[in-house]
C-alpha positions in Angstrom: 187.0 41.6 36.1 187.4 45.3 35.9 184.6 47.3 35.8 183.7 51.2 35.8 181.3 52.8 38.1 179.9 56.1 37.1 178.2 57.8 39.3 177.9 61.4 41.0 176.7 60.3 44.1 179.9 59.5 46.0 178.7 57.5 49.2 176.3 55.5 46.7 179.8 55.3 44.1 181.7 53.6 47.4 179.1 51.7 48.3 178.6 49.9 45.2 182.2 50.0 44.6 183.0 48.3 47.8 180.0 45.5 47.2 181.9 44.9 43.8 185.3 44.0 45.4 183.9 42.0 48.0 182.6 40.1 44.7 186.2 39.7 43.7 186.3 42.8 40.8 188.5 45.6 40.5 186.6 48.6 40.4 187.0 52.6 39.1 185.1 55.3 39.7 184.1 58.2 37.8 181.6 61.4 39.0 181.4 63.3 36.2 180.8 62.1 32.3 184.6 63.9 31.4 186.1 61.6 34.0 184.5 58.4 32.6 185.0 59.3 29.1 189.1 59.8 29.7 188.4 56.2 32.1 187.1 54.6 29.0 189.5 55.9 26.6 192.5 55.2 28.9 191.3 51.6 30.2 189.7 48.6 28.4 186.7 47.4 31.1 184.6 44.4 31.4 181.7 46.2 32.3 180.1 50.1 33.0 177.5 50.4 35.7 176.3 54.2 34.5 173.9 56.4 36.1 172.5 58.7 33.4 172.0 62.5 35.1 175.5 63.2 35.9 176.3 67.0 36.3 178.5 67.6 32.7 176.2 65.8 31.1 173.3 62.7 29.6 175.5 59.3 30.4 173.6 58.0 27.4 175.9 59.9 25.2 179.0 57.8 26.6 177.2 54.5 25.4 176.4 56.4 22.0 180.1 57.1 22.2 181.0 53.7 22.7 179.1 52.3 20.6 180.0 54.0 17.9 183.6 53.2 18.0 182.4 49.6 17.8 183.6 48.9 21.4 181.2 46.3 22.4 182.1 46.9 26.2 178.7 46.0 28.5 176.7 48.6 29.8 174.4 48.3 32.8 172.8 51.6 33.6 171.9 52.5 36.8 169.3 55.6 37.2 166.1 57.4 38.6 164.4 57.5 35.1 161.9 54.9 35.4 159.9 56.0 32.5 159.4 53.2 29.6 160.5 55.3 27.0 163.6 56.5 28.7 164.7 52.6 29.3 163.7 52.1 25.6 165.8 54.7 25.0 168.9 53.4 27.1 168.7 49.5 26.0 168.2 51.6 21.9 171.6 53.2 22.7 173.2 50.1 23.1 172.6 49.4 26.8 172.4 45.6 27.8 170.0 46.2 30.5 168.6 48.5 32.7 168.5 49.2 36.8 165.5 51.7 38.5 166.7 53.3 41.5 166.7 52.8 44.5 168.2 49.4 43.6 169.5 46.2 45.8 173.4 45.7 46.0 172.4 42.1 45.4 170.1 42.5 42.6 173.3 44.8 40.9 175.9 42.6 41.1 173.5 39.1 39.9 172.8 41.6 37.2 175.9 42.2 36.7 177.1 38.6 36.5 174.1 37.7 33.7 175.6 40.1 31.7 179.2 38.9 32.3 178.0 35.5 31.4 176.3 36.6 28.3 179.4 38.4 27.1 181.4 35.7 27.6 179.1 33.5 26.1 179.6 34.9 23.0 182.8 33.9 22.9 184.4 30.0 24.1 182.4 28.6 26.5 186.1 26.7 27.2 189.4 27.2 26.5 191.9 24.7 25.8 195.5 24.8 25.9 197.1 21.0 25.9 196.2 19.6 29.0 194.8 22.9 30.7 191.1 23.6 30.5 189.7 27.1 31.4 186.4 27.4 32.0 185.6 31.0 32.2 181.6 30.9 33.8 182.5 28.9 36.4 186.1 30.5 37.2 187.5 27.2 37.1 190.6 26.1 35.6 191.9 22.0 35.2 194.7 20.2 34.5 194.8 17.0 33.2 191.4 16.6 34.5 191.7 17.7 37.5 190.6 20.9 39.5 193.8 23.7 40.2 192.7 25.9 43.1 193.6 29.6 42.1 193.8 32.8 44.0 191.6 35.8 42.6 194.0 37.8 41.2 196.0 34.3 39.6 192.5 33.5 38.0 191.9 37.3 36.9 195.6 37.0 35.0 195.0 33.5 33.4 191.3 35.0 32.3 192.8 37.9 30.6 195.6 36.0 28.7 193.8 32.9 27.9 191.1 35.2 25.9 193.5 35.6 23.3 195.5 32.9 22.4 198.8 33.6 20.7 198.6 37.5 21.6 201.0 39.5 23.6 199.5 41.1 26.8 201.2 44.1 27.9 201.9 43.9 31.7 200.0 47.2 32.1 196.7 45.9 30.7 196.9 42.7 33.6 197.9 45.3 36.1 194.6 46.9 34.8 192.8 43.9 34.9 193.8 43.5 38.9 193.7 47.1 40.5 191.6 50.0 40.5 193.2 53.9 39.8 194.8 55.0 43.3 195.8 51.6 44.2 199.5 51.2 44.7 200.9 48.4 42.5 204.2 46.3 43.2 206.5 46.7 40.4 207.1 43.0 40.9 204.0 42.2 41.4 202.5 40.2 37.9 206.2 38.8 37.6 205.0 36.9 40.5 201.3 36.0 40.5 202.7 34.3 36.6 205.5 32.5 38.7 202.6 31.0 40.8 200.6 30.2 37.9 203.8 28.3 36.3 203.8 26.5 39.5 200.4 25.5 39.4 199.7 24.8 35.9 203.8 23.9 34.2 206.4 26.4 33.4 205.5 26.6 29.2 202.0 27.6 30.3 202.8 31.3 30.1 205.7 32.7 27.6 207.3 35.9 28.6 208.0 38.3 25.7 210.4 40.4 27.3 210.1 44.0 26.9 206.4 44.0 25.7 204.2 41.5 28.3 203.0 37.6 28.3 201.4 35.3 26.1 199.7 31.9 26.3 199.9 29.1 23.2 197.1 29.0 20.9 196.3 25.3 22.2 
């Protein structure tokens, strides 16, 4: 998954960042609220973690912002207001939930993962594609039945194109959906993580559109 981290704190931004790759997410961060907004508008994420008091501005005005574009991206916010009425404010916004600081890493990221799960929830529980089955809460993906081991960054392309059957993903968006900004990216490098999957899972699995991305069957 990719997710944003906003906050002004930079040794609490790394260390959260770094407890969120360890997780197996690719991870941005963002100090200031014109940074994030130009993150949001430039990349589609999974999730924001957003700390509020940030020093060009209220972070709730970024989930207003959001929200009223009718992007229905989650929002965990992550902040030293730990008055009720500010919280009721946040989750009114259009927050999906709420962290107090000082806060456990661990606490964060099984946060996190509820709200993942709810999110994706909301959508197919499984995906199926002829003989392939992905199963998106558990990370798990079968053929013909039977389990196909996948690396991280194999299951975090199969996630993003078997969301939307029949549609053309641009090989930008998976090279969003596998590295964080200031990462250095192979140019070859999606050509072959899909080679591995057509390996793993049958050549017709993937169709490459050439000149605009891949594609999986609608099933």
């Amino acid at each position: 998954m990719r997710l944003l981290v906003i906050e002004d704190e930079q040794g609490l931004a790394d260390a959260v960042a770094d407890h969120l790759r360890e997780a197996s997410h690719a991870v941005d961060i963002a100090g200031t609220l014109d940074d994030a907004q130009a993150a949001v508008r430039a990349t589609q994420y999974d999730l924001i973690l957003l700390d509020l008091h940030l020093p060009d501005g209220d972070g709730l005005s970024l989930v207003r912002d959001l929200r009223n574009r009718s992007a229905n991206t989650p929002v965990l916010i992550a902040t030293a207001r730990d008055r009720i009425m500010e919280r009721i404010e946040g989750l009114e916004a259009g927050a999906d939930d709420y962290l107090v600081k000082p806060y456990d890493l661990d606490e964060m990221l099984a946060r996190i993962s509820a709200i993942l799960r709810r999110a994706d929830s909301s959508r197919a529980t499984q995906r199926q594609f002829g003989s392939i089955k992905v199963v998106p809460s558990a990370k798990s993906v079968y053929l013909d039945g039977q389990p196909v081991s996948l690396t991280t960054k194999e299951w975090a392309i199969l996630d993003r194109l078997s969301r939307r059957p029949g549609i053309t993903v641009a090989k930008a968006e998976l090279e969003d959906a596998l590295y964080g900004f200031g990462n250095e990216v192979e140019s070859n490098a999606i050509e072959a993580h899909v080679s591995r999957l057509r390996a793993k899972l049958g050549r017709d699995v993937i169709e490459t559109v050439r000149g605009f991305g891949y594609r999986m069957g609608k099933g």
